[in-house]
BATIPA-979580 format. One record per residue (C-alpha): residue number from 0; residue in three letters; chain; x, y, z. Coordinates in pm, 1 decimal. Example, Ala and Ser with C-alpha at 12.3 -4.5 7.8 and 13.67 -1.06 7.14 Angstrom:
keba  fike  vexdren  X  Y  Z
0  ALA  A  1230.0  -450.0  780.0
1  SER  A  1367.0  -106.0  714.0
This chain:
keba  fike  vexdren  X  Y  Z
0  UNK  A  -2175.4  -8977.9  7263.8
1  UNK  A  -2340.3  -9291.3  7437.5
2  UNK  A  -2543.1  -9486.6  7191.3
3  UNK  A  -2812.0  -9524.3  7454.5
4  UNK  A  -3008.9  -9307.5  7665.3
5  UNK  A  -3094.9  -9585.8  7848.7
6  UNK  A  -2924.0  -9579.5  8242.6
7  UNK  A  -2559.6  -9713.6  8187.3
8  UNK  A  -2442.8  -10005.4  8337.6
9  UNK  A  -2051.7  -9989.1  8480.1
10  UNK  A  -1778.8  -10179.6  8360.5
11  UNK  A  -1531.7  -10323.1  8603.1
12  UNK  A  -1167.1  -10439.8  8518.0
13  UNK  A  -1020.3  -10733.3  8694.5
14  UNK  A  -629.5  -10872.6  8609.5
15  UNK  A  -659.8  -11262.4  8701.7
16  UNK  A  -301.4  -11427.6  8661.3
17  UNK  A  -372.6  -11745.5  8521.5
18  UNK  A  -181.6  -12031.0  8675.0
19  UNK  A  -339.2  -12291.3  8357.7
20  UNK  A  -170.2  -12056.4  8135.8
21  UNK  A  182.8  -12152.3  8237.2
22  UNK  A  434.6  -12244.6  7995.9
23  UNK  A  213.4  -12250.1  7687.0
24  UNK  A  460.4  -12278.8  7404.0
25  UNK  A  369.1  -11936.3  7217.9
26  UNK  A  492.5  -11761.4  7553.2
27  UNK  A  198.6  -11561.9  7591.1
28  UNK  A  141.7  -11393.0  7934.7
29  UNK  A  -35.9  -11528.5  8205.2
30  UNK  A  -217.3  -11217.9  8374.4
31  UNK  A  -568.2  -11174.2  8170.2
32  UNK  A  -761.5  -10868.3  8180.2
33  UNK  A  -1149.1  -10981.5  8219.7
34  UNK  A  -1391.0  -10712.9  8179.5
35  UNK  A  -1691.2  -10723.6  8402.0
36  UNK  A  -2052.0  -10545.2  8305.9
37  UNK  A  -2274.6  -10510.9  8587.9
38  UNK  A  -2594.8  -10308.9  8497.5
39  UNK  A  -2737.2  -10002.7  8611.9
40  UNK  A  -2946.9  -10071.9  8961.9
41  UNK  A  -2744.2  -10359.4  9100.4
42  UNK  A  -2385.2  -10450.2  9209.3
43  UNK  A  -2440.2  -10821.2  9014.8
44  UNK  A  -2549.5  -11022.2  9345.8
45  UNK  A  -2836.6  -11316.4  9256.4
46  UNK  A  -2807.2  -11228.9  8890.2
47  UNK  A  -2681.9  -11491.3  8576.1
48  UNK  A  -2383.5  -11450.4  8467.3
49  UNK  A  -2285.8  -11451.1  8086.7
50  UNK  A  -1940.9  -11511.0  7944.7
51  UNK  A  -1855.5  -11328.0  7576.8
52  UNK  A  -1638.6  -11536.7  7413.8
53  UNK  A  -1506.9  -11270.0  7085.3
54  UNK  A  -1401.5  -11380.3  6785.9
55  UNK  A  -1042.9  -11443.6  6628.5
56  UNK  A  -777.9  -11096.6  6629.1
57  UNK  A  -988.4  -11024.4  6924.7
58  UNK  A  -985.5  -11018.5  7293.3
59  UNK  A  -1250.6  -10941.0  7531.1
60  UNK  A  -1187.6  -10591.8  7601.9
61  UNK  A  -1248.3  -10478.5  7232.1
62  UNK  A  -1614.7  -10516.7  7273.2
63  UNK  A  -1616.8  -10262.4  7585.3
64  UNK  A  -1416.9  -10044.3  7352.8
65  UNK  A  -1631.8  -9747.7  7198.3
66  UNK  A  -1754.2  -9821.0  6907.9
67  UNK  A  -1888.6  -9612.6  6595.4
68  UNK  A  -2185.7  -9597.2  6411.5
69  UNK  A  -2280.2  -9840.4  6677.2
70  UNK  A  -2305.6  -9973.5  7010.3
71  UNK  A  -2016.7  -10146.6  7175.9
72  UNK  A  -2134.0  -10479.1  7400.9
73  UNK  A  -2216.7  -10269.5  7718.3
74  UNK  A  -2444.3  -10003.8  7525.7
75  UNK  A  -2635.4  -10319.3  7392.0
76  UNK  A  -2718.3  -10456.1  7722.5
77  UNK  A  -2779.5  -10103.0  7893.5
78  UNK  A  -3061.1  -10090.1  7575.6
79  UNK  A  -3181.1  -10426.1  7603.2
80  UNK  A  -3193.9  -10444.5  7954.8
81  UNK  A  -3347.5  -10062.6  8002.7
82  UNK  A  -3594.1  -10138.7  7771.9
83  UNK  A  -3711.9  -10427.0  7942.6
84  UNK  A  -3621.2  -10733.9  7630.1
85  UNK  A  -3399.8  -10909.1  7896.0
86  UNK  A  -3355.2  -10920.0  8238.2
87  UNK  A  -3067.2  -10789.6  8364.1
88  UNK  A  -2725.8  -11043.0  8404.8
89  UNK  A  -2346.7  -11001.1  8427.5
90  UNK  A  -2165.3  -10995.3  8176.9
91  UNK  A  -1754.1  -11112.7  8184.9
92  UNK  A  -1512.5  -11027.6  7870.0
93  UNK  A  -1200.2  -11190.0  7910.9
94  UNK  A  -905.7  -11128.7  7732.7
95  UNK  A  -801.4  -11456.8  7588.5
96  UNK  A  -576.1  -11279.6  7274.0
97  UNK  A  -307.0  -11476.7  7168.8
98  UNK  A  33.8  -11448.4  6958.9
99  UNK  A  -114.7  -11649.4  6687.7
100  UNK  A  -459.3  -11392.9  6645.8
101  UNK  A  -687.0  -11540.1  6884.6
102  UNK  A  -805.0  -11879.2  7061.8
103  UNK  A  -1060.1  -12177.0  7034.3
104  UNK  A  -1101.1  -12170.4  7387.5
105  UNK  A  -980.4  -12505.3  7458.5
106  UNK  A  -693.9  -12664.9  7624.6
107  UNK  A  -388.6  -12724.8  7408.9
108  UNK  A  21.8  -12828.2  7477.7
109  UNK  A  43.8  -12483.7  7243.8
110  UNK  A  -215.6  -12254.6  7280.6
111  UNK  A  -229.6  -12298.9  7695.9
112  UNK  A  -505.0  -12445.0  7863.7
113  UNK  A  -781.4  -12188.1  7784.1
114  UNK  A  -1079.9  -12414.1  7917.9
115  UNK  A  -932.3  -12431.8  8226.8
116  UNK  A  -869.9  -12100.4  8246.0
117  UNK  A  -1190.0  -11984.6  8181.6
118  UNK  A  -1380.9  -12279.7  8422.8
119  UNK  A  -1174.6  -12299.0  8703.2
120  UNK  A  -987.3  -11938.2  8701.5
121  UNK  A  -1206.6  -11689.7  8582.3
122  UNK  A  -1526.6  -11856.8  8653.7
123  UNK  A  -1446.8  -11844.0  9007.5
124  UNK  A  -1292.9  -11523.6  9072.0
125  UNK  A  -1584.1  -11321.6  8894.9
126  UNK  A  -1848.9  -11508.9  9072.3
127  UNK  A  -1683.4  -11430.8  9385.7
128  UNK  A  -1624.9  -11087.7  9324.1
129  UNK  A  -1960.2  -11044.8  9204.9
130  UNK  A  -2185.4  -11284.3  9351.9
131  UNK  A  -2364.8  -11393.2  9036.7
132  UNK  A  -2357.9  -11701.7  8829.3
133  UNK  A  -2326.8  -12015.7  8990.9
134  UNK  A  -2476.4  -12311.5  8926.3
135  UNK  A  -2750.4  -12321.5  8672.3
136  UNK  A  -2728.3  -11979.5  8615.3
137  UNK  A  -2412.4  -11941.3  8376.4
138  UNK  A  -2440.9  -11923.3  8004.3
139  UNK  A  -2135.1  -11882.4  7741.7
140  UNK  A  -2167.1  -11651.0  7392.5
141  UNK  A  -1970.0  -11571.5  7126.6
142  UNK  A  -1903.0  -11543.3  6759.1
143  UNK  A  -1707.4  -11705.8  6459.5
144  UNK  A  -1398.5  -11851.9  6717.3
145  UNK  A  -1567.8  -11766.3  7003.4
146  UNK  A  -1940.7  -11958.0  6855.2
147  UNK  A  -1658.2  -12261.1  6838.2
148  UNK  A  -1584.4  -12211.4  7155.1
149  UNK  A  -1996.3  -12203.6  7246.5
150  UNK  A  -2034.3  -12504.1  7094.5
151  UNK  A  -1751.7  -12716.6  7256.0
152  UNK  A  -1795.8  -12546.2  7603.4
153  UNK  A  -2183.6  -12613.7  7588.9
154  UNK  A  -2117.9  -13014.6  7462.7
155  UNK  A  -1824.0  -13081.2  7660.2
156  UNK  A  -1895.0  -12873.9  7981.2
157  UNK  A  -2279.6  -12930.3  8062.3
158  UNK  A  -2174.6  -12942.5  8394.3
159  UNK  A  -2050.6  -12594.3  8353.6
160  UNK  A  -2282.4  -12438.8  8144.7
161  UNK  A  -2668.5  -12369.8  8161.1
162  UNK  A  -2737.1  -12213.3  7827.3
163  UNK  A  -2551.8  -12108.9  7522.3
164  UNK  A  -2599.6  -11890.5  7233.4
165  UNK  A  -2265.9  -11904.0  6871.3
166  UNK  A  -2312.2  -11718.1  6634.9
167  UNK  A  -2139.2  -11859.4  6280.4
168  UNK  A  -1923.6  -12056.6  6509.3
169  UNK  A  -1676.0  -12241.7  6389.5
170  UNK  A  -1813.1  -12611.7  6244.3
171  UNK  A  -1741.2  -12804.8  5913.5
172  UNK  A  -1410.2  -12800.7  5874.1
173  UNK  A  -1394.2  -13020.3  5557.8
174  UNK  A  -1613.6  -12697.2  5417.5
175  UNK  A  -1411.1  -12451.9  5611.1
176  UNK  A  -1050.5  -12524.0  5649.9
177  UNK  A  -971.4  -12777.0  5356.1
178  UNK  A  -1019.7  -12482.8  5131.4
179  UNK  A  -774.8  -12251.3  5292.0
180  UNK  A  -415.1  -12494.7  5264.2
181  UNK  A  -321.8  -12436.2  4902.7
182  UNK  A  -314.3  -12045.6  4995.4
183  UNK  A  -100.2  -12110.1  5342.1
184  UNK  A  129.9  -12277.7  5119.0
185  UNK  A  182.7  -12037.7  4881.6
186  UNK  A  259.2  -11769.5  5201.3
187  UNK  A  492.9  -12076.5  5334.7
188  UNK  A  679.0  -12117.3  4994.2
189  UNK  A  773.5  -11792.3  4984.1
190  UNK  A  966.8  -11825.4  5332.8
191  UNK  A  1116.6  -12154.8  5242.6
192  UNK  A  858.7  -12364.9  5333.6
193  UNK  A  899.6  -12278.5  5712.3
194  UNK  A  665.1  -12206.1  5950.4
195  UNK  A  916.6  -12007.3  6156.8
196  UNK  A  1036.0  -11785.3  5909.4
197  UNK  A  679.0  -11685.5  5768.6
198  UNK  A  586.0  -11617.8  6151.7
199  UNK  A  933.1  -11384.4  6231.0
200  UNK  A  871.6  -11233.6  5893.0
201  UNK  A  513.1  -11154.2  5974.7
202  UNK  A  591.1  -11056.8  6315.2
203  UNK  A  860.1  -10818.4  6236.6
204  UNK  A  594.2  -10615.5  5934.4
205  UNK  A  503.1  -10294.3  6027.8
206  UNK  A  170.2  -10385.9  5892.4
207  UNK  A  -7.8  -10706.7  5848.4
208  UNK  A  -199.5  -10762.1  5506.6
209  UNK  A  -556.0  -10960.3  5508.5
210  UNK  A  -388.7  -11270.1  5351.7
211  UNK  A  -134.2  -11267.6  5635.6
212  UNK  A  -449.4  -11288.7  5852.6
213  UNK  A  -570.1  -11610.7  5714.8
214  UNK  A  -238.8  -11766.1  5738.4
215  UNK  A  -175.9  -11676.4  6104.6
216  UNK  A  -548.2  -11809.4  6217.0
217  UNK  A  -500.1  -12144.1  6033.4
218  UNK  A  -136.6  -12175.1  6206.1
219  UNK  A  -389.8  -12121.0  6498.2
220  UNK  A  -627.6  -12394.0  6439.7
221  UNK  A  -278.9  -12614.2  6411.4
222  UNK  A  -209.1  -12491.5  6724.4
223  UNK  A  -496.9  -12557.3  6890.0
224  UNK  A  -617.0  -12895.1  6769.2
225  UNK  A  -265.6  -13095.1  6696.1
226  UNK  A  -14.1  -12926.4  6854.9
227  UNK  A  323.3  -13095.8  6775.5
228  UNK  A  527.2  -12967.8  7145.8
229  UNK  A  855.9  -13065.8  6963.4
230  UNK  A  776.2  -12792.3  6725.4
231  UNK  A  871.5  -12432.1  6673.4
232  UNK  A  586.5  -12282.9  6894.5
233  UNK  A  434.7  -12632.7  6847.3
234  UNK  A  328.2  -12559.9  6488.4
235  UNK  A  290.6  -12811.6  6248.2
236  UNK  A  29.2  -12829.3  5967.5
237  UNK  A  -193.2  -13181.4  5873.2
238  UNK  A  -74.0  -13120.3  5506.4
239  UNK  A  237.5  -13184.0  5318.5
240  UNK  A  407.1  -12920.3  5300.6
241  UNK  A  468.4  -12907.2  4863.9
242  UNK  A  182.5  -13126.3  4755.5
243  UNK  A  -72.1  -13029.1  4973.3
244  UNK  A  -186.4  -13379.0  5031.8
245  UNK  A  -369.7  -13428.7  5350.7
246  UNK  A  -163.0  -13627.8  5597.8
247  UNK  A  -469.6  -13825.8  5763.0
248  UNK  A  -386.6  -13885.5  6142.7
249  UNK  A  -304.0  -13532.7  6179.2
250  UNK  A  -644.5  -13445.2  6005.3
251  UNK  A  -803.8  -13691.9  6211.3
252  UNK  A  -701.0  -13468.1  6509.6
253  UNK  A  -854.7  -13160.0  6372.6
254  UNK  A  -1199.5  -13315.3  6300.2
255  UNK  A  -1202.3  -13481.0  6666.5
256  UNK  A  -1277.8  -13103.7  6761.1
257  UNK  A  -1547.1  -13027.3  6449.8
258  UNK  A  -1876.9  -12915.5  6622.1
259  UNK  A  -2049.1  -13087.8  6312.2
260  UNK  A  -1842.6  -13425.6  6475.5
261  UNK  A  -1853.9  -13323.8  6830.8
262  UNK  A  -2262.1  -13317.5  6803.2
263  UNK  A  -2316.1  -13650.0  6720.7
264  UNK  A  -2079.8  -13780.3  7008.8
265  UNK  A  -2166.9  -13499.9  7275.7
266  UNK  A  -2432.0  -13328.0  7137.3
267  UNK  A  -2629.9  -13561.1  7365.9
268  UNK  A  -2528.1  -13341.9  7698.5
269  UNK  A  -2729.1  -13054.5  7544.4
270  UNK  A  -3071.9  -13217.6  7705.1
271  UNK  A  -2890.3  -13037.4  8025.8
272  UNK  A  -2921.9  -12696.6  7924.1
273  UNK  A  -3188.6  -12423.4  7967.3
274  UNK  A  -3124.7  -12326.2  7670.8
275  UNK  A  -2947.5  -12393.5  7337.6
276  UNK  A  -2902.2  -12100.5  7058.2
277  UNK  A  -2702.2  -12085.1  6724.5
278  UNK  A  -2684.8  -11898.8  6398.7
279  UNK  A  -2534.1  -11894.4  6063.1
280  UNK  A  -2580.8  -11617.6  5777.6
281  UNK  A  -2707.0  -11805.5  5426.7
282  UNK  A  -2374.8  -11601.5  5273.5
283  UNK  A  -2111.8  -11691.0  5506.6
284  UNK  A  -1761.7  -11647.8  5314.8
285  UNK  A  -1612.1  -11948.4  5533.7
286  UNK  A  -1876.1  -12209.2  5401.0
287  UNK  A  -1966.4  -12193.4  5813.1
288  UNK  A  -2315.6  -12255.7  5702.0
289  UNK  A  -2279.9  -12675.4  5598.9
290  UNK  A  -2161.0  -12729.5  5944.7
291  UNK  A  -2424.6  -12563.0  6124.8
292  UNK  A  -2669.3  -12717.9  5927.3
293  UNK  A  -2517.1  -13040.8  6031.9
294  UNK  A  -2492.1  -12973.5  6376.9
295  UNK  A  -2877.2  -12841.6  6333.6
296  UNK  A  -2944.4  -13219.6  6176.1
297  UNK  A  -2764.0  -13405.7  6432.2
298  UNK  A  -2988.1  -13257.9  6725.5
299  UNK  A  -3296.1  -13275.4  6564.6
300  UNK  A  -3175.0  -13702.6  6504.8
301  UNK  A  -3114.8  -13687.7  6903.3
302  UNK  A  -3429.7  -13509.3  6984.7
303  UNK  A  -3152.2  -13218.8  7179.8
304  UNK  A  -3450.4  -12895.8  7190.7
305  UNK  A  -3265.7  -12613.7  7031.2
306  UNK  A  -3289.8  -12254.1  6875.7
307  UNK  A  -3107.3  -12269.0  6484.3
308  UNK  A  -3166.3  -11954.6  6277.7
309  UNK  A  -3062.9  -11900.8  5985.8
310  UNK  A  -3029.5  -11538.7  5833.0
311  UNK  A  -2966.5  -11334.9  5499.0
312  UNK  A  -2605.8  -11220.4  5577.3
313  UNK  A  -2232.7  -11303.7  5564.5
314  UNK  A  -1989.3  -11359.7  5827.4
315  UNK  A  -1854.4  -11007.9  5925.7
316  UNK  A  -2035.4  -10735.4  6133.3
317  UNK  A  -2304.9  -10922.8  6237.4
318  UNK  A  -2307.4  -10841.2  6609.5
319  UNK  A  -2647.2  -10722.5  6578.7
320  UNK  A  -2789.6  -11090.6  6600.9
321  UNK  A  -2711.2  -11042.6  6955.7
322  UNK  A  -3027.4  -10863.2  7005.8
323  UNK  A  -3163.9  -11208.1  6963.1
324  UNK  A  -2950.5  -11398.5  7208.7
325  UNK  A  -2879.3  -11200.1  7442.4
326  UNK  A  -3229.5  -11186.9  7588.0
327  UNK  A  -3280.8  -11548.1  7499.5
328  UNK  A  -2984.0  -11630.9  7723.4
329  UNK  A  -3116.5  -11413.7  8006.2
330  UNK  A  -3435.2  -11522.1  7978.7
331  UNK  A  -3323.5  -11915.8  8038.7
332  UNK  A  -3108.6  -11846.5  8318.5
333  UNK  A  -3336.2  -11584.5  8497.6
């Protein structure tokens, strides 16, 4: 049963091999599904373009899945757009799921290089298929990994980008990450300190425990912001390994990539966007919160106009704070 009575909008699936992909370390494959949304009443010619970046043990594709109790991605827009809050836009999933959970969306010796991917790859080859986006007219969303990825894709790729919307991305890691080691060392210590034996031991389980989650996605921040390419599947951690102590030039590397950094050295190419959104919930269990207010502080010192909400929630299941993005997005770039 379709969560909307509103006319449906189609979903198209494209397979885009991507040649930036090649020889990541994790050996990952290359070919990517990206999902495509085009709404009822058009074929996606002239209209903006939006890019859903998901969040971590996600990819693309699992929010064009059916959903319960609920509306999946496409059911939102067909209701949003229908009812006239937005104008109608594209919309691309791709599939950027990796062997370590999920992705930053960033370029790394580990991970692959997902930016390029997504600019120069994906950008292309659904704006050609489709004949929407372009210049000025592209916008980037996405939640918990994928608001990270907002962030650094709308500061680092104005060029790129015309408006962005995270939701409790990813920012703070003193706040966020710090807390997390002790625990990924206990997991290690039980696999002799080793990094490769946890991973074959947790690849090989039949089923994968929440704990086991938190370990994997903080082997995938190491991945993704200090790779070590000398290393099994270029993991290494910025923390000694018994004591925990923070080893400081490999923490260094991880907070060159902090949004709540990255805004006070980039957060100036904002003032090229239509439009700038992001969102934390006051009871967000990953202390996301301190960061976003930080990033929040940082553009109001640059005088960067921006939309920062704030809202009486945690981090999981919060994909109804798309209903305000979403049309904000489509609004700008309309």
């Amino acid at each position: 049963m379709r969560a909307t009575l509103h006319p449906a909008g189609t979903v198209h699936r494209l397979i885009i091999d991507g040649v930036s992909l090649r020889n990541n370390l994790l050996g990952d494959p290359t070919a990517r599904v990206v999902d495509v949304y085009v709404p009822a009443g058009h074929d996606g010619t002239g209209l903006p373009l939006l890019v859903d970046l998901v969040g971590f043990t996600a990819g693309g594709p699992a929010h064009t899945n059916w959903k319960g109790f609920g509306e999946n991605v496409p059911e939102r827009l067909d209701r949003l757009i229908g009812s006239g809050a937005m104008p109608p836009v594209v919309v691309a999933f791709p599939d950027c799921f990796t062997r370590l959970g999920g992705n930053q969306y960033i370029n790394s010796a580990a991970m692959g290089n997902w930016e390029d991917f997504l600019i120069d790859e994906m950008l292309p080859a659904v704006e050609g298929r489709f004949g929407c986006g372009g210049q000025g007219k592209r916008g980037v969303f996405g939640k918990s990994s994928g608001g990270y990825g907002t962030h650094v894709h709308a500061m680092r790729r104005s060029d790129i980008w015309s408006a962005a919307a995270s939701h409790s991305g990813d920012a703070g890691f003193e706040q966020l990450y710090l807390p997390e080691f002790p625990g990924v060392l206990r997991a290690l210590a039980e696999h002799d300190l080793s990094i490769e034996v946890w991973m074959k031991a947790f690849e090989a389980k039949p089923k994968k425990s929440d704990s086991d989650t938190l370990v994997i996605m903080i082997l995938a921040q190491a991945a993704t912001f200090d790779p070590d390419p000398q290393a099994f599947l270029g993991l290494r951690l910025p923390v000694d390994l018994e004591t925990c102590e923070l080893i400081e030039e490999r923490w260094a590397n991880w907070l060159a990539w902090d949004p709540a950094q990255l805004a006070q050295t980039h957060g100036h190419n904002l003032a090229k966007l239509k439009a700038v959104y992001f969102d934390c919930g006051t009871k967000d269990q990953y202390n996301i919160l301190y960061g976003s207010r930080r990033v929040h502080r940082t553009l109001d010192r640059l005088g960067i106009a921006h939309r920062y909400e704030e809202f009486d929630d945690n981090h999981s299941a919060v994909d109804y704070r798309m209903d305000v993005s979403l049309p904000f997005l489509a609004q700008a770039l309309s």
